[in-house]
C-alpha positions as CSV (number, residue, x, y, z in Angstrom):
1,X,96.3,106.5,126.6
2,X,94.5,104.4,124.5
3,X,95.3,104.0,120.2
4,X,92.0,103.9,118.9
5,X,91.0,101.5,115.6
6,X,88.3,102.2,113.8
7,X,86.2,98.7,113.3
8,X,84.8,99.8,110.3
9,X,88.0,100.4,108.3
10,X,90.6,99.3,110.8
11,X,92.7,102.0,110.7
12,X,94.4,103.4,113.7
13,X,93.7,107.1,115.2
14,X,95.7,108.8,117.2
15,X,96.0,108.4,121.1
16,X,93.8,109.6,123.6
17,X,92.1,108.6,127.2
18,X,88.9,108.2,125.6
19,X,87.9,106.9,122.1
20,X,86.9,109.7,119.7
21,X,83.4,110.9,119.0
22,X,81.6,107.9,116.7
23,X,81.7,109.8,113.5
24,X,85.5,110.7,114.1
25,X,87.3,108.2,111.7
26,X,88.9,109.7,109.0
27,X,86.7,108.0,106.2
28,X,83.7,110.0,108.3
29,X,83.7,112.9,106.9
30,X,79.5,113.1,107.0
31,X,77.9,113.6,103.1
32,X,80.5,112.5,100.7
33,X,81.4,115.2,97.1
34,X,80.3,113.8,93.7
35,X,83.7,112.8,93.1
36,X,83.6,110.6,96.2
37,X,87.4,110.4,97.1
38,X,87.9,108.0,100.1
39,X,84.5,106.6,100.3
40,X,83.7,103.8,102.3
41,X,80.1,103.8,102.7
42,X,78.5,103.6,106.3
43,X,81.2,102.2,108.9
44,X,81.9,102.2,111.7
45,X,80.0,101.5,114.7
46,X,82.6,101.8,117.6
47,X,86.0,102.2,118.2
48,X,88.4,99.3,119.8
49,X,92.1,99.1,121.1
50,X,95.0,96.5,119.7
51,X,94.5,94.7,123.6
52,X,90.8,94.2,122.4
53,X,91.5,92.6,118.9
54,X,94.1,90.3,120.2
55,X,91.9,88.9,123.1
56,X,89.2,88.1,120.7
57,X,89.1,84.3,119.0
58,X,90.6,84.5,116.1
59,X,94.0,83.5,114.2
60,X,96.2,84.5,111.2
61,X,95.8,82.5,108.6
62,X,99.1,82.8,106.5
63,X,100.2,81.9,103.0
64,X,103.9,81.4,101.0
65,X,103.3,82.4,97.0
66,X,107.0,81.3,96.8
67,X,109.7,83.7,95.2
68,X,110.0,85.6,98.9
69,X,106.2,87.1,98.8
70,X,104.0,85.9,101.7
71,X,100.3,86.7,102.2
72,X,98.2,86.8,105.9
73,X,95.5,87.4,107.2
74,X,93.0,87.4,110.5
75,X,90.2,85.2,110.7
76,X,87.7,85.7,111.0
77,X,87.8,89.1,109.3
78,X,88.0,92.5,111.3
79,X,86.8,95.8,109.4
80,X,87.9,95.8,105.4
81,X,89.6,92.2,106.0
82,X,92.1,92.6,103.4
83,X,95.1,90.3,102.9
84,X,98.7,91.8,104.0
85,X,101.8,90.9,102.0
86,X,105.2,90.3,103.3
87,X,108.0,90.5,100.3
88,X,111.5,89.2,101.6
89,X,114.6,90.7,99.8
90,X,118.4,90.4,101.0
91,X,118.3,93.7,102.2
92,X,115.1,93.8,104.2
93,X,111.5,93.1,104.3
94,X,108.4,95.1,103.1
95,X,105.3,95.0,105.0
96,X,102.5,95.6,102.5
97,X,99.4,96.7,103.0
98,X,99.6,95.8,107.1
99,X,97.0,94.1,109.0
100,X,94.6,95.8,111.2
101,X,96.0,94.4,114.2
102,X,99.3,93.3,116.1
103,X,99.4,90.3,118.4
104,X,102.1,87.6,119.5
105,X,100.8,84.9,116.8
106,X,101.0,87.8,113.9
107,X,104.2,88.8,114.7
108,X,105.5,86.0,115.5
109,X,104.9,84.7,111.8
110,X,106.7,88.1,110.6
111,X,109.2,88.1,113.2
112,X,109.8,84.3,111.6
113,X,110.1,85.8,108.1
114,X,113.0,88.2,109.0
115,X,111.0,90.8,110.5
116,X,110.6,94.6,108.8
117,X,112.5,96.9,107.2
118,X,110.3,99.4,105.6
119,X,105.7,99.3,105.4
120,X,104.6,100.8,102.6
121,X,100.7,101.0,101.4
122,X,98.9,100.5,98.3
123,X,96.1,103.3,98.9
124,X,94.8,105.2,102.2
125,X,91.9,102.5,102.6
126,X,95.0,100.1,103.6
127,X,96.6,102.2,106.3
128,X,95.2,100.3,109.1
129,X,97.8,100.1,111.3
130,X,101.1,101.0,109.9
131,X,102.4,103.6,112.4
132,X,101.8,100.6,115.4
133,X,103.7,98.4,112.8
134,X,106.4,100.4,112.2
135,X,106.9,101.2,116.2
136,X,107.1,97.5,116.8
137,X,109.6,96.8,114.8
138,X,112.3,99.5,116.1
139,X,110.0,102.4,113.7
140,X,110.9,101.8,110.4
141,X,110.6,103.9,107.9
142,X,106.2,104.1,107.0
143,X,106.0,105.2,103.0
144,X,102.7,107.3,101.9
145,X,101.7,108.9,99.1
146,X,101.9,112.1,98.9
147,X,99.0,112.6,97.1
148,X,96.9,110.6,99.8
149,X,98.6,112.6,102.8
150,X,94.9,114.3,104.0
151,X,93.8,110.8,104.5
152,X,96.5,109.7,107.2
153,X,94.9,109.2,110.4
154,X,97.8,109.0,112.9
155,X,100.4,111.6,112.0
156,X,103.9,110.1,113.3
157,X,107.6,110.7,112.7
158,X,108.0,107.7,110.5
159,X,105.7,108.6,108.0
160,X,108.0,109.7,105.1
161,X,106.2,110.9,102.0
162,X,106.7,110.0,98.5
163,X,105.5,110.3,94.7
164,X,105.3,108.9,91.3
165,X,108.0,106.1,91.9
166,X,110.3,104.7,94.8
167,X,112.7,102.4,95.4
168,X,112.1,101.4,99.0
169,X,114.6,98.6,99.2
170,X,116.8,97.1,96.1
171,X,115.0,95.8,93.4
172,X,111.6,96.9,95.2
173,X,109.5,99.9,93.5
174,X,106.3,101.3,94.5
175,X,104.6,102.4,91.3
176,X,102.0,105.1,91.4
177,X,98.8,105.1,88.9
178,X,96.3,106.3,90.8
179,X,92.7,105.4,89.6
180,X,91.0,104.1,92.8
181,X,92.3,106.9,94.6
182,X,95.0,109.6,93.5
183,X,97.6,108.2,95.1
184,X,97.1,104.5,94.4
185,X,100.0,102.5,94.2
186,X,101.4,99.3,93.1
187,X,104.4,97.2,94.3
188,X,107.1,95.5,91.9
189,X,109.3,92.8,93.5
190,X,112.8,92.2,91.6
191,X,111.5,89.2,89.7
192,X,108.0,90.6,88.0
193,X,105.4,90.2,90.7
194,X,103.1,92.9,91.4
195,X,101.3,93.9,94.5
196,X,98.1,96.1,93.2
197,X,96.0,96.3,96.4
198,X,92.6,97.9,94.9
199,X,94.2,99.3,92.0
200,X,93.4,96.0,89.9
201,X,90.8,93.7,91.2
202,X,90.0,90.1,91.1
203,X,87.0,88.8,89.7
204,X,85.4,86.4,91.9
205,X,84.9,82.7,90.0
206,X,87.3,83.6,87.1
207,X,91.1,83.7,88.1
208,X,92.1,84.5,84.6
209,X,90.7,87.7,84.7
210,X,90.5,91.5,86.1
211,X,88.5,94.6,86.8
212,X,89.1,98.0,87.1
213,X,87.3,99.9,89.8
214,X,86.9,103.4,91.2
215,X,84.5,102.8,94.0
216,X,84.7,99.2,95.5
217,X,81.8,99.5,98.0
218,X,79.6,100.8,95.1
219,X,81.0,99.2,92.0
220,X,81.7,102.1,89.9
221,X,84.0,101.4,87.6
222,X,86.9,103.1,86.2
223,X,86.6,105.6,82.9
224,X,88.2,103.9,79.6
225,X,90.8,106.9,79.8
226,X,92.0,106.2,83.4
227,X,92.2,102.5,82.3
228,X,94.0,102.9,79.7
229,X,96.7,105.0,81.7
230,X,97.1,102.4,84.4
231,X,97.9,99.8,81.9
232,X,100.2,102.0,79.6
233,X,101.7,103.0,83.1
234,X,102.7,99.5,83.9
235,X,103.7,98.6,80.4
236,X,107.3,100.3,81.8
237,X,107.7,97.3,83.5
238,X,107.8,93.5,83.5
239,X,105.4,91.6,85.2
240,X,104.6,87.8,84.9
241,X,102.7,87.5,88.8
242,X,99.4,89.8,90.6
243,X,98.1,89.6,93.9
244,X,94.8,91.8,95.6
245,X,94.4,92.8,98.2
246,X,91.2,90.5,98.6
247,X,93.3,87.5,98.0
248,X,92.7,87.2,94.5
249,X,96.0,85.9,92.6
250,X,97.3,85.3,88.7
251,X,100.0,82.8,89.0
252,X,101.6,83.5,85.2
253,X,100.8,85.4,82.3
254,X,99.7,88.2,84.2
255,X,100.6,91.2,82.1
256,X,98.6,89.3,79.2
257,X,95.5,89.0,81.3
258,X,95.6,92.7,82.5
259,X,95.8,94.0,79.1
260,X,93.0,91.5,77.8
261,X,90.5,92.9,80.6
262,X,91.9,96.4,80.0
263,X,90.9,95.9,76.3
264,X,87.0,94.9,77.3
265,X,86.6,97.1,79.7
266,X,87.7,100.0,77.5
267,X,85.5,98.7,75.0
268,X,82.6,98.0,76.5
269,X,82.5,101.0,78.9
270,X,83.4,103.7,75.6
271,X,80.0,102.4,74.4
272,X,81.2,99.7,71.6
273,X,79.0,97.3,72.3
274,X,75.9,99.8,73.2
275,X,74.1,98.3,70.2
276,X,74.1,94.8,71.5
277,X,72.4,96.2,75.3
C-alpha cells in the first residue's frame, strides 16, 4: 500500500496497491463551472510516492524571519512549490501550509525547531501532505476549513474541522476571509505577523506592495466588494509583518501597504480610472 501524491499539486490521496486512474486528483474534476472553485488548470501528469520524492536530488532550502516564524522549502520545486511556514510558540509549533514531501533532511530541520503540535492550511490548494505530517509527528491534530471540506483528498481521523476563527495554540488564530477560495484563511502569530498563503499575494519586483487574486493560474482578480471585506476583516486585528506562500514578504508596515493596494485595486477594478484606458 502505496500514498499516492499528485505531481501536479502535491497533495496526497489516499492509499492503495496501485496509483489512481491519471485524472483521479482531487483538482481533476474534468470541465471546470463558471465560478471555477479549486481550479488549477491542467496538472498532473503522473502520480509518485513519498520514497520517490525523497530519493530524487534535491534539498530544503530553509529560512528564519526571526520572532519564532520559519520558512522552507524543496529545491528544486515539486508540483505548486510553495513555501511552508513553521511558527514556534511556548506551547507548540504550527506547521503551515506543509510541504509536499517528508524526508530525513525536512524533518530533521523541523524536528530541530521543536517539532509539531498542530498543521493547519491556508486554502485546499496547500493540503499537500498534511495527513503524512500529522502521522509523523505522533498525529497531531490537522485543522481544515469547513467550508473547503469537499476538497480534502485523504480523509483521516486527525482532520478536525473548523470556521470563521480558531485559536489553534495560545496567542495563534487562524482567520478566515475567504476570497481565493471560500474557506481561505490567514494565520496571526501573537506579535502581529500574518501568514496569508494565496489570500494576499506578492507582486513580483515591488516588495512594498500586494494583489488580490481569485484565480492564480489565470490571473483573475478579486471583485472590489470581496476586497474590500478581506481588508475590513483583518482590520480586527494588528498586524505589522506578511508572508506568501510564494515567498514574498513585507518586513514592517504591512497593514499600511495592504490597505494602500486594497485602495487601488478597488479603484481601479470599480471602473475609476476607465476614462484614462
Amino acid at each position: 500500500m502505496s500514498t499516492w501524491i499528485c505531481d501536479g499539486c502535491g497533495l496526497e490521496h489516499p492509499e492503495s496497491p496501485e496509483p489512481p486512474p491519471r485524472d483521479g486528483c482531487v483538482f481533476d474534476r474534468g470541465e471546470v463551472s463558471i465560478e471555477e472553485r479549486g481550479d488549477l488548470g491542467p496538472h498532473g501528469q503522473r502520480w509518485v510516492t513519498h520514497e520517490e520524492l525523497a530519493a530524487q536530488p534535491h534539498e530544503t532550502v530553509h529560512r528564519d524571519h526571526g520572532r519564532g516564524v520559519h520558512s522552507f522549502r524543496r529545491e528544486p520545486r515539486f508540483a505548486i512549490g510553495h513555501w511552508s511556514f513553521l511558527v514556534r510558540t511556548p506551547r507548540g509549533n504550527l506547521l503551515w501550509d506543509p510541504p509536499a514531501y517528508l524526508d530525513e533532511q525536512v524533518l530533521g530541520l523541523v524536528r530541530e525547531l521543536g517539532g509539531v503540535a498542530v498543521i493547519a492550511t491556508s486554502h485546499p490548494h496547500m493540503f499537500a501532505a498534511q495527513v503524512a505530517w500529522s502521522h509523523e509527528f505522533g498525529r497531531v491534530p490537522v485543522l481544515v476549513n469547513a467550508d473547503d471540506e469537499e476538497w480534502v483528498p485523504r480523509p483521516d481521523p486527525v482532520i478536525e474541522y473548523w470556521k470563521e476563527h480558531a485559536e489553534p495554540l495560545p496567542g495563534l488564530e487562524l482567520i478566515q476571509v475567504g476570497g481565493h477560495m471560500r474557506g481561505s484563511s490567514i494565520a496571526r502569530t501573537s506579535d502581529g505577523t500574518l501568514l496569508v498563503g494565496d489570500s494576499i499575494s506578492g507582486v513580483p519586483k515591488h516588495p512594498a506592495w500586494v494583489s488580490f487574486t481569485r484565480n492564480f493560474p489565470k490571473l483573475v482578480p478579486l471583485s472590489p466588494a470581496v476586497v474590500r471585506r478581506i481588508v475590513d476583516r483583518l482590520d480586527a486585528w494588528e498586524y505589522d509583518r506578511l508572508y506568501t506562500l510564494g515567498g514574498d514578504g513585507i518586513d514592517r508596515d504591512a497593514k499600511q501597504v495592504v490597505h494602500r493596494a486594497a485602495e487601488s485595486h478597488i479603484r481601479w477594478a470599480s471602473g475609476e480610472f476607465d476614462h484614462l484606458t
